[in-house]
C-alpha positions, 0 to 999 in steps of 0.5 A: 484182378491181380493188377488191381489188387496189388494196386490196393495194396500199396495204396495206404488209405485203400479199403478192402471189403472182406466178407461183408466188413470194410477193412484196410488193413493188409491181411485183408489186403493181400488177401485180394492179391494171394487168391488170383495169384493161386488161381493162375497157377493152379489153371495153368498147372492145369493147362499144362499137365499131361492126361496121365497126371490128371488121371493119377489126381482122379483116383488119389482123390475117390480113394480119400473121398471112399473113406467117407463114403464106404465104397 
């Protein structure tokens, strides 16, 4: 996805479909190149963080979601 998308990028007659529009403009198409890109990174923190850390990410978050929630 990422190849392609940086592909479409430099290409200057290339369309984007974002959200159900055709656009060729380059918001929408570095749009297609950031989200891959967050993907990677975010699976590969993942991949690579210790079951401590995950841990720590667990309880942070149902403590924010316990605001909402009144546990």
């Amino acid at each position: 996805m990422g190849y392609s998308a940086i592909q479409t990028m430099l290409d200057p007659n290339a369309r984007v479909i974002l959200n159900g529009v055709s656009r060729n403009d380059a918001e929408a198409k570095l749009t297609g190149v950031f989200v891959p890109c967050i993907i990677t990174v975010v699976g590969f923190w993942l991949c690579l963080s210790k079951g401590k850390s995950l841990t720590n990410l667990h309880k942070a978050r149902e403590s924010f979601w316990s605001i909402f929630h009144s546990k």
